[in-house]
TIRO-2110 file (N, C-alpha, C; in Angstrom, 1 decimal):
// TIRO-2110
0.8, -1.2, 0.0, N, 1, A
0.0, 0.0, 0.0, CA, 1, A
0.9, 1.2, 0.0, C, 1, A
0.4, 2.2, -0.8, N, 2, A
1.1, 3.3, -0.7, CA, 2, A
-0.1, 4.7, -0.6, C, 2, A
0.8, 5.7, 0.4, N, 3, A
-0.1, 6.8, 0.7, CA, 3, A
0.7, 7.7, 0.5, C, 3, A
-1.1, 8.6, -0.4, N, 4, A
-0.2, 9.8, -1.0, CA, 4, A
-1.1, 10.8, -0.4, C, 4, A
-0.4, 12.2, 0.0, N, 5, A
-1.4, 13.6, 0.7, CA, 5, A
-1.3, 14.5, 0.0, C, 5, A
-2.3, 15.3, -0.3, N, 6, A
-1.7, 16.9, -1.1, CA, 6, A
-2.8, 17.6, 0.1, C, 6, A
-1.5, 18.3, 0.6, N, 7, A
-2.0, 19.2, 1.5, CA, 7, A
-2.5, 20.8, 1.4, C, 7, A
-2.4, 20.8, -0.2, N, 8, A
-2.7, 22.1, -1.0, CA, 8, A
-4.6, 21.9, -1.1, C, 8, A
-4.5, 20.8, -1.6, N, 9, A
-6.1, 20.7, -1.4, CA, 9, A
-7.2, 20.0, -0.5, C, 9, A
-6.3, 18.9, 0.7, N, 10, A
-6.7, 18.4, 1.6, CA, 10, A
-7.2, 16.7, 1.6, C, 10, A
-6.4, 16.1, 0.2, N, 11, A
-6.6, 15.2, -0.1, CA, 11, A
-5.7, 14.0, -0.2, C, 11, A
-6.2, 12.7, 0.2, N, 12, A
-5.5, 11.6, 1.0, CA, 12, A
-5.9, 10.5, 0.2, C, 12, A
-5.1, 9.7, -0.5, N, 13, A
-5.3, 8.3, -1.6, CA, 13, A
-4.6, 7.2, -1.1, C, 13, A
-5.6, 6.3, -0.7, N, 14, A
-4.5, 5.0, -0.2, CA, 14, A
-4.3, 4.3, -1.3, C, 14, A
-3.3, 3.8, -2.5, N, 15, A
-3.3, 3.2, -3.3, CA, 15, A
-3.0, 1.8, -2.5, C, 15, A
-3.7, 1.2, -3.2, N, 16, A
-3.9, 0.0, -2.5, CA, 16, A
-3.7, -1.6, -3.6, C, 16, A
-3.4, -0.8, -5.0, N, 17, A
-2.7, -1.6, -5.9, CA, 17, A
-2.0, -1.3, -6.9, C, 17, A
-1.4, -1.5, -8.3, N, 18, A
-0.5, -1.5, -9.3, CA, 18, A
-2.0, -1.5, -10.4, C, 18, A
-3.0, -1.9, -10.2, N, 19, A
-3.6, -2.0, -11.4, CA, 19, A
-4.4, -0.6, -11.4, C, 19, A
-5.0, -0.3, -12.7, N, 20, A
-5.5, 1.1, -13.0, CA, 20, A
-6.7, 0.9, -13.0, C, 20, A
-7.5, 1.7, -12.1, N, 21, A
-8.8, 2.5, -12.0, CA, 21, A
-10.0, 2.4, -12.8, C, 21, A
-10.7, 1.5, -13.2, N, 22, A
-11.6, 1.7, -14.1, CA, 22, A
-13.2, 2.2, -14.0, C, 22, A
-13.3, 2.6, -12.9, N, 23, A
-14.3, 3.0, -12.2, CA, 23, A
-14.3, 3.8, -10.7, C, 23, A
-15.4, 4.3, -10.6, N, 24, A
-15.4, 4.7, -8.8, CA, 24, A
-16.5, 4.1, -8.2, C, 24, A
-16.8, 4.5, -7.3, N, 25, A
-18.2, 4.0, -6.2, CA, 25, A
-18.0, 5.1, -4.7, C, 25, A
-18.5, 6.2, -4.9, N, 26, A
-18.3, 6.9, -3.9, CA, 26, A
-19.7, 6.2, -2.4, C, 26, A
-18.7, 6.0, -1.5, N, 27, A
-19.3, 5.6, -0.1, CA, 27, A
-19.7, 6.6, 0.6, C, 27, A
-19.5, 7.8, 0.7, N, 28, A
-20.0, 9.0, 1.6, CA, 28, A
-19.4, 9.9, 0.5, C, 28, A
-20.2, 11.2, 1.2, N, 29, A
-19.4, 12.7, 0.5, CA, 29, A
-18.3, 12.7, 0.6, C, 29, A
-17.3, 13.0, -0.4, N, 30, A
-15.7, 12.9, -0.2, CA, 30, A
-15.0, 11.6, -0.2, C, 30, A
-15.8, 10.5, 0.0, N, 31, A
-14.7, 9.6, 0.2, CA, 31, A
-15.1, 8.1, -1.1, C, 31, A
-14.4, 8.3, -1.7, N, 32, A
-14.5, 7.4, -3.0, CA, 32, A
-13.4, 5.9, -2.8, C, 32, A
-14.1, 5.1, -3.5, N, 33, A
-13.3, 3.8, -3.9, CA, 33, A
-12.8, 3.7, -5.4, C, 33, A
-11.7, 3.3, -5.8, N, 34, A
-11.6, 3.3, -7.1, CA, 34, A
-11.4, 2.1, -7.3, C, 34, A
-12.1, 1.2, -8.3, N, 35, A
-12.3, -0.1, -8.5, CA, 35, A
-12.0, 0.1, -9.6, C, 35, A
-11.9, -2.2, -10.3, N, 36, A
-11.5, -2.2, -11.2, CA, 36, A
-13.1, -2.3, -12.0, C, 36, A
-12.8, -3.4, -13.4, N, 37, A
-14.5, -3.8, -13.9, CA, 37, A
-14.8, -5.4, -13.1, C, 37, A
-13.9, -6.1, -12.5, N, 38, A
-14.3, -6.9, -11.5, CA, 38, A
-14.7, -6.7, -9.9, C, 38, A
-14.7, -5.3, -9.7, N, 39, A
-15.4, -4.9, -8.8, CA, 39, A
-14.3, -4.9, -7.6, C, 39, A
-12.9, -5.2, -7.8, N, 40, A
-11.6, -5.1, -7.1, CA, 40, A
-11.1, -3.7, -6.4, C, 40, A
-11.1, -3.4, -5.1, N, 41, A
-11.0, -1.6, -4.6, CA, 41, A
-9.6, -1.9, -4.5, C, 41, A
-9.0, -0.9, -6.0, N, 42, A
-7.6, -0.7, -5.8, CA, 42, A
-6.9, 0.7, -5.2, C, 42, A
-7.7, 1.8, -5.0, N, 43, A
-7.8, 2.4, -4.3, CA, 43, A
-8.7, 3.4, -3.5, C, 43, A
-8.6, 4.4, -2.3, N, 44, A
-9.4, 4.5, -1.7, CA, 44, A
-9.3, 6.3, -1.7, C, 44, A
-10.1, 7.1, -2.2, N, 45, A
-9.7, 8.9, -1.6, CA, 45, A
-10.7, 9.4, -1.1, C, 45, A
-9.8, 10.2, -0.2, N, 46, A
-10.4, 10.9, 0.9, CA, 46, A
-10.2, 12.3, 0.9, C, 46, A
-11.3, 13.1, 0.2, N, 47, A
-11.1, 14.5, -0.2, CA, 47, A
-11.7, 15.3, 1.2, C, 47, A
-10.9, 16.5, 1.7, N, 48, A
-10.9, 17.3, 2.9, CA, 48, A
-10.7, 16.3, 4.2, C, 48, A
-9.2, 15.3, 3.8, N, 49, A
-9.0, 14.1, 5.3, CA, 49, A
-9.0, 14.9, 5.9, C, 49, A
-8.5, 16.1, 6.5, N, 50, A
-7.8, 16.3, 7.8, CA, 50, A
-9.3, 16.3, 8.3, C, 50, A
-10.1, 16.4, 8.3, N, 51, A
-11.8, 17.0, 9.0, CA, 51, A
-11.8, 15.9, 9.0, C, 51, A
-11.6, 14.4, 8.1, N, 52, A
-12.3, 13.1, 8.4, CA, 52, A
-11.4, 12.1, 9.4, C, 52, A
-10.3, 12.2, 9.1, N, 53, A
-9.6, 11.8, 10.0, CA, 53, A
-8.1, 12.3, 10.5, C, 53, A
-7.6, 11.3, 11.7, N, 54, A
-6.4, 11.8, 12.4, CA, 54, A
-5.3, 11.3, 11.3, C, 54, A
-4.7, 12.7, 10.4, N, 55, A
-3.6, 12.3, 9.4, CA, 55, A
-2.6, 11.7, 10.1, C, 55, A
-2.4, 12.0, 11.6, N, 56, A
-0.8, 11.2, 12.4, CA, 56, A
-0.8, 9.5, 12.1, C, 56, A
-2.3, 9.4, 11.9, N, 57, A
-2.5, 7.9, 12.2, CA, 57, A
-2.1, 7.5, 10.6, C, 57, A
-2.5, 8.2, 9.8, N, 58, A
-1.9, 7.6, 8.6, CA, 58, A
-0.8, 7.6, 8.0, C, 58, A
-0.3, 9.2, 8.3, N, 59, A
0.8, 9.6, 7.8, CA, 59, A
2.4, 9.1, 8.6, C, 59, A
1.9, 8.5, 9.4, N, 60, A
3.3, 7.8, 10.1, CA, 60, A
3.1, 6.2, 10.7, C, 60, A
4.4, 6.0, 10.8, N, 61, A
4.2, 4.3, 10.8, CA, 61, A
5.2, 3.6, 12.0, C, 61, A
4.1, 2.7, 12.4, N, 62, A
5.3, 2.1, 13.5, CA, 62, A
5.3, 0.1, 12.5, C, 62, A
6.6, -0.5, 12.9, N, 63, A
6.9, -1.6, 12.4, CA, 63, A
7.3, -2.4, 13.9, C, 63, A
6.8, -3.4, 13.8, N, 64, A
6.5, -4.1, 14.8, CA, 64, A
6.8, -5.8, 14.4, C, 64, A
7.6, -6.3, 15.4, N, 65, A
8.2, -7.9, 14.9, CA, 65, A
8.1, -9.2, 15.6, C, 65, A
7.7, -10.0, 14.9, N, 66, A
7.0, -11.1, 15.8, CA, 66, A
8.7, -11.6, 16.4, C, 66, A
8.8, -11.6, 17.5, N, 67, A
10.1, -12.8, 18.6, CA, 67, A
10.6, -13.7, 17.5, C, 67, A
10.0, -14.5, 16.7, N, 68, A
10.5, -15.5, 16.2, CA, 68, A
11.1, -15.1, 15.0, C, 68, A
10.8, -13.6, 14.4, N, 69, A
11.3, -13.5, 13.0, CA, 69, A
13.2, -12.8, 13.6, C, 69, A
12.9, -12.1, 14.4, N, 70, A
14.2, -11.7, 14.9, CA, 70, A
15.1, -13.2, 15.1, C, 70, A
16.6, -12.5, 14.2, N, 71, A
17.8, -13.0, 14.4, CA, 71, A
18.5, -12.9, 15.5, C, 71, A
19.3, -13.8, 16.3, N, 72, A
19.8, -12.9, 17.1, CA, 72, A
21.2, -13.7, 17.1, C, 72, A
22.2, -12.6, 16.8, N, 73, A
23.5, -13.4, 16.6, CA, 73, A
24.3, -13.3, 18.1, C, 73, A
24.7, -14.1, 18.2, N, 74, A
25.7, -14.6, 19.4, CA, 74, A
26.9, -14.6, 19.1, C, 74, A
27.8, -14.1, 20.0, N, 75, A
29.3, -14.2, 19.7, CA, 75, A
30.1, -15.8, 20.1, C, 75, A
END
């Protein structure tokens, strides 16, 4: 997934695939799905986010690791 903001006009796009847009399906005022013609949401916009939601929550990221995937080298 990749997220894109334009803070010129207050708008927030989760791309959510590599394939191209062949449609929309707006869910509420401002906030659209862009589907394919199999009905696949490859991505999602959110026109005037900051009013809809908290940008901190999207715009930054924490990475988190299960115990078992960590290496841990020993001397």
């Amino acid at each position: 997934m990749k997220v894109y903001y334009d803070d010129e006009v207050d708008a927030l796009y989760l791309k959510l695939s590599d394939e191209s847009p062949e449609g929309v399906i707006e869910i509420s005022e401002g906030v659209n799905l862009d589907t394919t013609s199999e009905d696949k949401i490859v991505g999602i916009e959110i026109l005037d986010a900051s009013k809809k939601i908290d940008l901190k929550t999207v715009l930054s990221y924490t990475l988190e690791f299960e115990k078992d995937l960590i290496i841990q080298k020993t001397a």
